[in-house]
N, C-alpha and C positions, 0 to 999 in steps of 0.2 A: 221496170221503173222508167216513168218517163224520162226522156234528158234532160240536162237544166238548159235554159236559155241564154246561160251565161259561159254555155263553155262551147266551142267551136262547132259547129256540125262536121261529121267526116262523111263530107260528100264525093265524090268522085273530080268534082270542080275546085273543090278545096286542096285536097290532095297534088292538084296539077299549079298551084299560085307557088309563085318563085318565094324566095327567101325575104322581100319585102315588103313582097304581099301577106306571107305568114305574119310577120311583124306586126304589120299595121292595123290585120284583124283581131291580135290577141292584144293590142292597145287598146281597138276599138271594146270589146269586152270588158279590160279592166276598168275601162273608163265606166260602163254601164255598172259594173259590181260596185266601183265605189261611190255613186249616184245612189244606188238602191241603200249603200248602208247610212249614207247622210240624209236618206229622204225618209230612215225608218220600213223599209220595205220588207217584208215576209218574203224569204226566199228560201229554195230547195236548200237540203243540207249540202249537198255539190258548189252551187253557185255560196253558199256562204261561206263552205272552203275556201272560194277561190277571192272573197271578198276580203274573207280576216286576213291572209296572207298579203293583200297589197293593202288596205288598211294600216297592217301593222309595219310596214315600212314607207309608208306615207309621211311622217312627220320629217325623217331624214331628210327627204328629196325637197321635203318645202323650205326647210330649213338651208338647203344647197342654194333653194332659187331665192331665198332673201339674202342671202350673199353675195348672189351672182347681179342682183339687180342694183345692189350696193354700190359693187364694183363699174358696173358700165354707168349708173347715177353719178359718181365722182367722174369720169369722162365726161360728161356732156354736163357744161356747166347750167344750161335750160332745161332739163329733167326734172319730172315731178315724182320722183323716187321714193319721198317720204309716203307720197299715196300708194303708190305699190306694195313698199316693206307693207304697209300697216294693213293693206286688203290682204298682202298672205298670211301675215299674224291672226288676223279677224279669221282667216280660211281654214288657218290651224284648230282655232279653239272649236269651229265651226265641226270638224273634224273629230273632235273628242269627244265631243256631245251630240252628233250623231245628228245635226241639224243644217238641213240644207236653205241656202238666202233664198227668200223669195219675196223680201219687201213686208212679212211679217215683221209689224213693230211692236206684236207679244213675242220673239223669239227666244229672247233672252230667259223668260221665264219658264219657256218651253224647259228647260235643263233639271228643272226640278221639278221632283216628282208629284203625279197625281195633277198635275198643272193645267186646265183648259183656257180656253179664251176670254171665257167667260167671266174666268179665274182674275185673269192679268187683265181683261179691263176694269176691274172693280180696284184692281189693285192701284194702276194707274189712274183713274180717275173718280176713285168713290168718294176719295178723303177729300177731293181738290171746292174749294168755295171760295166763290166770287170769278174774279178775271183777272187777278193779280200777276202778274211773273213768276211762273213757275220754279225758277232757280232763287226769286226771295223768296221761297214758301219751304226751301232746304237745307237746313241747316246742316251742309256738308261742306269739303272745301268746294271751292268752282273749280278744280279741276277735273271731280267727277262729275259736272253738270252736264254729259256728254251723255250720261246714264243716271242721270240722276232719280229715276225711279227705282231702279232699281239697288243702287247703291242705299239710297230710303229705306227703302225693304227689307233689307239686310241690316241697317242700322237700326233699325225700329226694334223695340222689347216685343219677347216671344207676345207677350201678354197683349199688348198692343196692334197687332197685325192683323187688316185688314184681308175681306177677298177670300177667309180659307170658313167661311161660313158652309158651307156643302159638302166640308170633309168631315171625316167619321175623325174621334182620337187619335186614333194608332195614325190615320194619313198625316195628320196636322203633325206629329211625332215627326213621322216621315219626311217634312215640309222641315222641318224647326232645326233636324239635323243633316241636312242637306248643305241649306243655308250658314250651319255654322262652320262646317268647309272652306264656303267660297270667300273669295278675297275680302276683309275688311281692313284697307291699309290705311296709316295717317304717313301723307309721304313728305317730304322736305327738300327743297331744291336749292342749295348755293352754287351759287358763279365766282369764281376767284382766282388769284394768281397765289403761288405759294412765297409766302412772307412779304406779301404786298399790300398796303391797306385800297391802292387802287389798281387797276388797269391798263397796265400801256400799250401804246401800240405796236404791234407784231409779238408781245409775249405770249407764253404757254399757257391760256386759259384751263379751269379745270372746272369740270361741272359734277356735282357731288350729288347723287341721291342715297336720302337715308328711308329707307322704309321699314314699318313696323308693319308686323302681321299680326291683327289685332284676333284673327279668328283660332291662332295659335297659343295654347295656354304658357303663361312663363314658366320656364323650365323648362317645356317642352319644346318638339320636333315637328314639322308638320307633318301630316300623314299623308298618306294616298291621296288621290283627287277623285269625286266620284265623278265616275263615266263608265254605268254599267256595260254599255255594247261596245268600249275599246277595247279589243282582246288580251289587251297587257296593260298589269297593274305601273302605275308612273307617280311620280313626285312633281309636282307645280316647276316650273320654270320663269321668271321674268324677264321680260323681253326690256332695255333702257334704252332711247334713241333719243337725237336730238337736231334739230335742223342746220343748215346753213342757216349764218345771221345775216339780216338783211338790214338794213337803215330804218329807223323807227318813221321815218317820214314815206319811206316810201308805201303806197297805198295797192299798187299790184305787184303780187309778190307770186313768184314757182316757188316753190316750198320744194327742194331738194334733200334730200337725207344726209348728213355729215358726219355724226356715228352713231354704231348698233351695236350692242352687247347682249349677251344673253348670261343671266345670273342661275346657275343650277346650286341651291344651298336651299336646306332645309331648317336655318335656323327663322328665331321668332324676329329680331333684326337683321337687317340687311342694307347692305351699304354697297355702290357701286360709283365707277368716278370715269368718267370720259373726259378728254383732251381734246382743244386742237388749238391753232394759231388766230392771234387774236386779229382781228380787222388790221390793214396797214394807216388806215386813215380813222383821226379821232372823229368820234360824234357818239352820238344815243342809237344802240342797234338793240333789236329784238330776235326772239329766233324762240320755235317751239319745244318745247318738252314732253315726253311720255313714257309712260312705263305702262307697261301691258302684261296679261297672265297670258302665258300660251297654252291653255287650254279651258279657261271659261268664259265667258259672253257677260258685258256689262259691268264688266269691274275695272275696266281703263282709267287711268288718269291719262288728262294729257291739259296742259298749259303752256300760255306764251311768257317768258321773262323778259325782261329787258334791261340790261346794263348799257351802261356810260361807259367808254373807252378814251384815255387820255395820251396825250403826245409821249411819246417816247422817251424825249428829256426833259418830261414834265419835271418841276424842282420838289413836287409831292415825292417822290421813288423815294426810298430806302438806302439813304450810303451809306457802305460800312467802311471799318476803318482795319488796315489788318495789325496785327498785332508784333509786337518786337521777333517773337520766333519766326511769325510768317517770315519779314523781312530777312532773317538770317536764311531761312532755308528756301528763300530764293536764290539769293545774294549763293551760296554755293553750288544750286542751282546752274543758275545764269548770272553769273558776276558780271561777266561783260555787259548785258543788258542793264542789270541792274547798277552800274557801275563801280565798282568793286576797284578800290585802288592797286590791289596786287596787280589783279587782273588788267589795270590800264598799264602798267610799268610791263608786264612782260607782253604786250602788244607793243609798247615804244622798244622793247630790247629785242624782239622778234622782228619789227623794222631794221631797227639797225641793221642787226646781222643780216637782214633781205634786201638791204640798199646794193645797189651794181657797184663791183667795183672797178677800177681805170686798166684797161688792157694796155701791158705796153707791147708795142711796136716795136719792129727794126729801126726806125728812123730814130725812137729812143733809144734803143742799145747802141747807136750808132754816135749820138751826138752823149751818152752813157760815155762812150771809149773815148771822144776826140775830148773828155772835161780829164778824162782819164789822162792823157797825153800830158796835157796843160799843166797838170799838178805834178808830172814827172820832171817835167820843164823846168819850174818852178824851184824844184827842187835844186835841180841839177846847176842854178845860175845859186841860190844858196851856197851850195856847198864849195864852187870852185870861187866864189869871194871871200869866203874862210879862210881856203889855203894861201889866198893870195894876202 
């Protein structure tokens, strides 16, 4: 059998490459294995051992470097780290479905089956008439206007679907249950502080998505994700980030990443909530939003929101008022703070007893004796005018 091209030659030269060189050439091969499986390549049964194996530990390591870029994005407050998470997310799904970037803008439709170019231009542009705005021509939200064909596509009635004229029944089958897999979400996004009706400045902002997965029957679970050439069966995962907020007025902005969660649940809704500190200074601030699937192409949302943040001792806030018990089990608490009269009386009798008191002296026991003297004196002129 010939050897595969994907696994090391034992040459006599090889054999003599130190321990870094070993290294660098079996990187340099994994790298070619998992090119060949995102590019769709026919490969020896050997090299496609060697492909499934890093393949199928592939999603871990990307999932490390969107962490790790996270982490050093928070360090450098000019970092454009939102772009990075979102190219390794886009690299993941890229990943599952077995499709390598190459500036194909049919890619996305590459994922479902029986799919040619031919395919996906008719689909993108057969229905389209006049010169209108593409994203008025959609009645989706605008946060999927990013893919907004193909989100269309998906939203459109089986009956309705343009582009699959060339396919036999059983493919158009093939097309129709494919499609009812992939992501059809209606998603929701509040911004808020908890028991606030506004936002002040420096509180704990909360950003709330609620998404519904429309392509999952109520009652039901989601199922598997199709991606026949990933070697292990998986469950959908959602990716929720959200930027650093930047000033609505300002017009050049880094887009920084400020948090990233990742949702593994299989129900039909899904709710997730990210945190962080709100701007120290009031004004009108914007900042992105996205939720993303880590493992299909074209089914992102992503939006900018924008709230208003207000002073701090804005007189809008919420004051409460505590209640009689509160008061008491402070007041036992911390009576002295709270001031508590027992507790002021046995700090004035704790003074007391803590006052210094007068040392006496020799020169007291001294002038003690000579008063002593005087009253004996006293006496003694007393008693002998008596007798007398």
């Amino acid at each position: 059998m010939k050897p595969s091209v994907f696994a090391p030659p034992k040459t006599k030269g090889s054999e003599q490459l130190n321990a870094n060189g070993k290294h660098m050439l079996k990187c340099f091969f994994h790298n070619i294995a998992l090119t060949a499986h995102m590019m769709r390549s026919n490969l020896t049964p050997t090299a496609q051992q060697n492909a499934t194996t890093i393949v199928a530990k592939a999603p871990a390591l990307i999932e490390a470097m969107i962490k790790m870029a996270y982490m050093v994005g928070m360090q450098r407050p000019d970092s454009n780290s939102l772009h990075v998470v979102t190219e390794l997310i886009h690299f993941q799904q890229r990943l599952y479905q077995s499709l390598w970037e190459n500036g194909d803008r049919f890619l996305m439709f590459k994922q479902l089956p029986h799919f040619t170019d031919a395919m996906a231009k008719r689909v993108l542009f057969g229905g389209r008439k006049g010169k209108g705005n593409l994203h008025d021509q959609l009645s989706i939200d605008p946060g999927f206007h990013t893919f907004g064909r193909m989100q269309h596509f998906l939203r459109t009635p089986v009956a309705e679907r343009r582009g699959l004229e060339d396919l036999t029944e059983e493919q158009k089958q093939d097309v129709n249950d494919v499609t009812a897999l992939l992501p059809n979400w209606d998603v929701e996004v509040s911004v808020y502080v908890e028991e606030e009706d506004i936002i002040p400045a420096g509180a704990a902002i909360s950003v709330k998505f609620d998404i519904t997965r429309n392509e999952v029957v109520e009652g039901k679970q989601a199922a598997e994700i199709f991606a026949p050439r990933f070697p292990d069966g998986k469950y959908e995962g959602i990716w929720l980030l959200i930027s650093t907020p930047w000033p609505s007025s300002k017009k050049k902005v880094t887009h920084r990443l400020h948090q990233v969660r990742k949702l593994s649940t299989r129900d039909r809704v899904v709710s997730g909530v990210l945190q962080f500190k709100a701007p120290p200074e009031a004004g009108k601030y914007t900042m992105i939003v996205a939720v993303k699937s880590d493992c299909y192409l074209g089914c992102d949302y992503q939006h900018q929101v924008t709230f208003t943040v207000k002073p701090a001792d804005s007189p809008e806030l919420t004051m409460y008022e505590l209640h009689e018990e509160d008061h008491e089990l402070l007041r036992e608490l911390h009576g002295d703070i709270v001031g508590d009269a027992d507790s002021s009386d046995s700090d004035t009798d704790s003074d007391d007893d803590d006052a210094p008191k007068t040392k006496k002296t020799d020169s007291d026991d001294d002038s003690d004796d000579d008063d002593d003297d005087d009253d004996d004196d006293d006496d003694d002129d007393s008693t002998s005018s008596e007798e007398e």
